[in-house]
N, C-alpha and C positions, 0 to 999 in steps of 0.2 A: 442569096448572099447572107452568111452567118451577122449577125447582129449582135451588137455587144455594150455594156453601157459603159465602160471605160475604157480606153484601151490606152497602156503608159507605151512609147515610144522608146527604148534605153535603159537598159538596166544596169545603171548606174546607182551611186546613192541619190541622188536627184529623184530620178525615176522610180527607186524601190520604196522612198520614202514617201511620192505622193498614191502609188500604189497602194500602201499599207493603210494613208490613211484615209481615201476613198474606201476600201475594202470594210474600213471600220465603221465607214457613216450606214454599211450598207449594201454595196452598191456589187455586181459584178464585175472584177476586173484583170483582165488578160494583158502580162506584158509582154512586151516582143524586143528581143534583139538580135544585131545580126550576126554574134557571135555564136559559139556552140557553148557558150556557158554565160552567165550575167555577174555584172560584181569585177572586174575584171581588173580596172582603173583602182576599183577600193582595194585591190589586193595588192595592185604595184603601189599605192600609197602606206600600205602597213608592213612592206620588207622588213622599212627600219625601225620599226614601232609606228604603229597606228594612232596619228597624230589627232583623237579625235576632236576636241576643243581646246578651250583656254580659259581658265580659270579668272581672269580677270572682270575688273566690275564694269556692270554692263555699259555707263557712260562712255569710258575707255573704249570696249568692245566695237559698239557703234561706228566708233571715228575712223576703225579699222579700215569700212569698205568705202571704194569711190566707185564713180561711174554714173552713179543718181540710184532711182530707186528707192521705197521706201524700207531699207532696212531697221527702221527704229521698231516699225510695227512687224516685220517678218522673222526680226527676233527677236520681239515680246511677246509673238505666240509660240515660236520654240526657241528657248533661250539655252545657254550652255549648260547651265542646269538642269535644262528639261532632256537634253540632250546625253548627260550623264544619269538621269534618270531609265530613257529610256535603254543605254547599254545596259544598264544594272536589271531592268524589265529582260533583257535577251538569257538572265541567270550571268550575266558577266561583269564583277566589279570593275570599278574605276581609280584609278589615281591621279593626282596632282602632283607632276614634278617642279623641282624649286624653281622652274625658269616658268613656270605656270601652266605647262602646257600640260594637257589630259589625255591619260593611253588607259585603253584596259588593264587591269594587270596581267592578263594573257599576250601582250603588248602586239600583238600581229591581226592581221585583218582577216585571214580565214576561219578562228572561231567565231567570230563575231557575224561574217557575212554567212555560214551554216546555219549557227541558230536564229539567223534575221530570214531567209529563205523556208527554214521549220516551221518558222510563226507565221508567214505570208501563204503557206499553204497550208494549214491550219484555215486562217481563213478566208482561206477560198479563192486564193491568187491564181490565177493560172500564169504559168511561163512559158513559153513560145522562142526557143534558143532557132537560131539562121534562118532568121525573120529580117533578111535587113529589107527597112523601108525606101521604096525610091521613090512613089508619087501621093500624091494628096488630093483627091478629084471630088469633084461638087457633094454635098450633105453628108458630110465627116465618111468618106469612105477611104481607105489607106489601102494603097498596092503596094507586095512586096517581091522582093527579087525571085522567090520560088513560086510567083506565080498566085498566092494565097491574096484575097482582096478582102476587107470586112470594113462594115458598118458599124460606127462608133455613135452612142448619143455625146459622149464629151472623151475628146483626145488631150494628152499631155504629151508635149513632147518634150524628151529630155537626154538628147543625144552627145551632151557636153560639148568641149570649147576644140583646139586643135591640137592639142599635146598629148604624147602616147598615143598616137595614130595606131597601133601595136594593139591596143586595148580596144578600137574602135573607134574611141574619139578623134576620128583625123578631120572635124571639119566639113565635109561631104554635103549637108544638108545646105551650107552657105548659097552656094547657087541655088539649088531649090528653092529656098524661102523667096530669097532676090526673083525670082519667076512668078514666085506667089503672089510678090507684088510689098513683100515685108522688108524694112530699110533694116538692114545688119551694119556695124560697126566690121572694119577688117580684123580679123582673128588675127593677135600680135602675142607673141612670147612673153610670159610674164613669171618671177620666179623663175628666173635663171641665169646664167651666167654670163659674161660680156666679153668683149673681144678687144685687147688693144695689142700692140706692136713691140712687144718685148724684145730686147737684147737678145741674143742667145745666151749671154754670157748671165741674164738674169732669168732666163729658162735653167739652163745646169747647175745653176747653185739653189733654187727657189721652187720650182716645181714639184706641187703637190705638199707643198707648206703650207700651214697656216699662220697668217697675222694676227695674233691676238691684242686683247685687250686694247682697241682701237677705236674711235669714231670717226665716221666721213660723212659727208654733205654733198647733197646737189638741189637746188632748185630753193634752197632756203632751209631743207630738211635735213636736220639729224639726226645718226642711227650710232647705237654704241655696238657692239661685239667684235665679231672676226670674218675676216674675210680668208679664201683660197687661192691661192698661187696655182695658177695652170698654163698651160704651156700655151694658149689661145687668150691668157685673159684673169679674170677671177670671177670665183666664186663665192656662194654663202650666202649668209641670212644680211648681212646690212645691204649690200647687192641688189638683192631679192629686196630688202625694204624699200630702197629708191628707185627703183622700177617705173614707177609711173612720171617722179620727175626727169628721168634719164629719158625717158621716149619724147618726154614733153618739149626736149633741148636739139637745137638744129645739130651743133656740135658737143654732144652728150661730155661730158667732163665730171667724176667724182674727185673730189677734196678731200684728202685722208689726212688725218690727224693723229701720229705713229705715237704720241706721248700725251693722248688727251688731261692724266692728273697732273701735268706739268705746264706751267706759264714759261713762253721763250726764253724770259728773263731768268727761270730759274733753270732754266738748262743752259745757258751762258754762262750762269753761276758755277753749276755743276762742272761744267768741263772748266772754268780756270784756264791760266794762260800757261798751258803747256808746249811741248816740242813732238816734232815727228806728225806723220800724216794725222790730217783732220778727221778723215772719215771712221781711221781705226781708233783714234780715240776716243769717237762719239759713241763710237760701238760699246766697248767696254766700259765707257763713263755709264751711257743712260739706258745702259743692258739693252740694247737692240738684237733683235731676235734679225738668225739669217737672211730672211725674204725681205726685214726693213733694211737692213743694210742692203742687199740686192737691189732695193728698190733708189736708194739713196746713190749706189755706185753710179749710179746714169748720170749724174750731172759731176761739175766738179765745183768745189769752195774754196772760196779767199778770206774767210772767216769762221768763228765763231757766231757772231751772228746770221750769216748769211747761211748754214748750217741749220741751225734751231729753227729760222724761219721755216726750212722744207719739213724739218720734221712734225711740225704744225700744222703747213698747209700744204701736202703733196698733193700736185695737181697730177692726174692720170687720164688723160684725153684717151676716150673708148672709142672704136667704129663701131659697133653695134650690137645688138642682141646674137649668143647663138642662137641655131635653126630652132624653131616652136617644136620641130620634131621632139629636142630632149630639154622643152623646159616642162619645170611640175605643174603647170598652170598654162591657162592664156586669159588675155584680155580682150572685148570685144565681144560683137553677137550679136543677138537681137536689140536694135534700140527701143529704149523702156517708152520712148511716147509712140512705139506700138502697141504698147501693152497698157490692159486699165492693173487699175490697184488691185484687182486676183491675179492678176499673171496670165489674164486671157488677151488673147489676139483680138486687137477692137476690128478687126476687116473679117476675122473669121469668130463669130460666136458660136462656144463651147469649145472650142481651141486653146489651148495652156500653153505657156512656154515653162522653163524651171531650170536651175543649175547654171552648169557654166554657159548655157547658148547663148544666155542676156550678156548684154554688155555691162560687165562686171568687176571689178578686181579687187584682192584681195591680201596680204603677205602670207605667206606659211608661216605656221603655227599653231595651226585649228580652224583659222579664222575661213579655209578654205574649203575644209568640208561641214564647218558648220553652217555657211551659207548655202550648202548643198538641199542640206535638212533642212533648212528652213525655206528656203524658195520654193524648194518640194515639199512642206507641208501646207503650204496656203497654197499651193496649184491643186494637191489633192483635196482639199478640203473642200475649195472652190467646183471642182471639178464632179464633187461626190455629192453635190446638195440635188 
């Protein structure tokens, strides 16, 4: 049986990153995935520009991730900065956009994942494409579906969470681990979009709108930007930010706030005591954009006040996540009091976890692929001594 001193599980950013830096300490190491090409997830995250961090101070940063875990120490060994150091190492600059977030200026993810594959074989990477792994058997030995079995002195696995099944990451390994005898968190959609019960009549007027310049709330949390108008629900980044309190609620409910620089009182003011329908005058008084008015049409008002209250507090009762199939993320994985502070399986010694498999979350904005790199450079580093 071929013998190997590391062998990465997923070639993902996770997995190319602890690759690279075992490879660096030294060490021999072969990745394997079971696609015909690796990077695959990193390339559907850079369609729309390759989101790679965020520029904000690290204090901030931190508060980003929940789930537990020691992220204060897995990114103060690779922090955002090190992280834009190293795209700049791949020959490819970086930028900071005004909302903070960091794209190469090549802004897409296949130059970047080209000359990150140049430099891992360089040194000395081996890659192993329809390699998918199905079993795990006594003294790090890994069988894969074409039949190929090898001997690893330290495994990393890092086969991501359950979104973009397309990419590979569908999740697959869940029961395996759970056989292994390793307590996983259920794999739940995270960074995506929600489902509530719209009118039709607020589907044809609304649909594929966005609500700007808004904040909403759930769970005590508030998010300022824009949400999407869909015919299932909505979309976007404040959405995507309350994600963890929306799972956390029996009956998920977000609280939008359609006029956040305005006090009720001063939109009472605003509209004055005029004539003719309430709703159209609210419209044109406090510039409501189509999809707030859409959203406002569902009820009806016997005041001025009773108006300005919703536009303050619109409550939108959701049923649920859509499918994990098309969210950017999931939540869940391996629970972390599996794992010691390298990211090793304490039931299996030399065993790594890294990436999205830990039970983990994150919002979009960077924060998702730099916990990528960074769980994958302390699994490789661990894994490469």
């Amino acid at each position: 049986m071929e013998e190997i001193e590391v062998a990465v599980v997923g070639g993902g950013p996770a997995g190319l990153r602890a690759a690279e830096v075992a490879a660096g300490m030294g060490r021999r190491v072969v990745v394997f995935d079971g696609k015909p090409s690796v990077g695959r997830k990193f390339l559907v995250a850079g369609k729309g520009g390759l989101n790679l961090t965020h520029g904000e101070d690290f204090g901030d940063f931190v508060e980003r991730y929940s789930g537990g875990g020691d992220w204060h120490g897995m990114l103060s060994d690779f922090d955002n900065k090190a992280l834009r150091e190293w795209c700049e190492g791949l020959g490819l600059e970086t930028f900071q956009a005004s909302s903070g977030r960091v794209y190469p200026k090549a802004l897409k993810g296949a130059p970047v994942l080209r000359a990150w594959i140049s430099r891992l074989k360089e040194m000395g990477v081996e890659i192993r494409a329809r390699h998918l792994w199905e079993e795990f058997l006594p003294g790090n030995v890994l069988r894969f579906g074409n039949g190929a079995e090898v001997r690893a002195k330290a495994v990393v696995f890092a086969l991501g969470g359950g979104s973009w099944p397309k990419t590979g990451s569908d999740g697959g390994w869940v029961r395996k681990f759970l056989e292994m005898g390793i307590s996983c968190d259920e794999l739940r959609a995270s960074n995506c979009g929600w489902e509530c019960d719209w009118p039709q009549e607020v589907i044809d007027a609304a649909e594929g709108l966005p609500i700007k310049n808004i904040s909403a709330s759930a769970g005590g949390k508030v998010v300022s930007g824009e949400l999407m108008m869909t015919r299932y629900g909505l979309e976007g980044g404040i959405i995507y930010a309350l994600g963890r309190e929306l799972r956390a609620m029996e009956k998920p409910v977000i609280k939008i706030d359609l006029k956040p620089t305005f006090s009720k009182e001063d939109l009472m003011r605003k509209l004055g005591q005029g004539h003719g329908n309430l709703l159209e005058r609210a419209t044109r008084c406090w510039k409501l954009s189509v999809p707030a008015a859409a959203i406002l049409a569902m009820k009806n008002y016997e005041s001025a006040e009773e108006i300005a209250a919703e536009v303050k507090t619109c409550a939108i009762p959701l049923k649920g996540t859509r499918p994990i199939e098309e969210a950017i993320s999931s939540a869940g994985g391996v629970c972390w009091d599996e794992l010691d502070e390298n990211l090793m399986l304490k039931k299996f010694p030399g065993v790594f976890v890294c990436g999205e498999m830990i039970s983990w979350d994150a919002p979009t904005g960077g924060y998702l692929l730099q916990g990528a790199f960074s769980s994958g450079t302390r699994a490789g580093a661990t894994s490469g001594r």
